[in-house]
C-alpha positions in Angstrom: 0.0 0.0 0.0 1.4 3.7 -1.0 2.1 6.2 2.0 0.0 9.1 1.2 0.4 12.6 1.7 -1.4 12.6 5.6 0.7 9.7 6.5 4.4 11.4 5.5 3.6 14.3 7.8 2.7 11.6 10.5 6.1 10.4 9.6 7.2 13.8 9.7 5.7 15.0 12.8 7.4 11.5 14.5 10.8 12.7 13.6 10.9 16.3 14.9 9.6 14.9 18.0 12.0 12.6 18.2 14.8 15.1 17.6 13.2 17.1 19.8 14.2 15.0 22.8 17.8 14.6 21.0 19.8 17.4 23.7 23.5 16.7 22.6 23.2 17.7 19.3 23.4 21.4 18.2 20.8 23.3 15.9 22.4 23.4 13.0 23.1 19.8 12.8 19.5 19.2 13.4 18.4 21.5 10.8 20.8 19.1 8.8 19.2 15.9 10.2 15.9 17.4 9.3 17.0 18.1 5.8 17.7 14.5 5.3 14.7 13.1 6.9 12.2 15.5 4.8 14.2 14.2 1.5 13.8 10.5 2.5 10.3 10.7 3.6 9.1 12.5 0.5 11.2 10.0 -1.5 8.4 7.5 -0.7 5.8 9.3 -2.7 7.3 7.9 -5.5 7.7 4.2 -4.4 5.3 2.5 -6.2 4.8 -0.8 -3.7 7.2 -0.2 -0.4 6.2 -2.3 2.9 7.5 -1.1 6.4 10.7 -3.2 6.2 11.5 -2.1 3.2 11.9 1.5 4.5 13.2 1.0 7.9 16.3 -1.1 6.1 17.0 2.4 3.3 16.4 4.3 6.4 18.9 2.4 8.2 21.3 2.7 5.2 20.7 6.9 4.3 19.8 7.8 8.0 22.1 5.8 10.2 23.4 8.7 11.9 20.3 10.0 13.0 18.7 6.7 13.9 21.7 6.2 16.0 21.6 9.3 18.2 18.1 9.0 18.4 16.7 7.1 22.1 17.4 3.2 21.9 13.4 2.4 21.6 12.9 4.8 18.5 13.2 2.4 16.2 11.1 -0.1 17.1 8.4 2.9 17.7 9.1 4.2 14.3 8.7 0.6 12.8 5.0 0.3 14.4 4.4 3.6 13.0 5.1 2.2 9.3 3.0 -0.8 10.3 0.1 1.3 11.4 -0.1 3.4 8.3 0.5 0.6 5.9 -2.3 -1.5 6.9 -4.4 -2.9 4.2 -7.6 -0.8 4.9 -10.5 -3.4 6.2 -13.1 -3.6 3.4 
């Protein structure tokens, strides 16, 4: 199922919360951070059939250093996240 627009500023919202809480790192390399989160996230727009492991593993790859300052349970939270939006809706 694709991510729609709603769901990436769900995505989006998730992240700056998350950096939010992130105190050793200074502004301007969170404005970097967020740079790279926004490109990634609007990336998936154009994914025509992307499932939630198939993000968290490029997000691993292109986001590694954000993932990794980020608290230890973030990406288990950002993985039900995915889950949650990529649900097939019930008919």
């Amino acid at each position: 199922m694709r991510l729609k627009e709603p769901d990436l500023l769900e995505i989006s919202k998730w992240f700056e919360t998350a950096l939010g809480r992130m105190s050793r790192v200074d502004r301007q390399k969170k404005m970097r951070m967020r740079r790279k989160i926004r490109d990634e996230i609007y990336l998936l727009l154009t994914w025509e059939r992307p499932t939630p492991s198939m993000i968290l593993n490029r997000w691993e790859e292109r986001l590694s250093d954000i993932l990794k300052a980020l608290p230890h349970d973030s990406k288990d939270e950002l993985l039900k996240l995915l889950l949650k939006k990529m649900q097939m809706p019930k008919a």
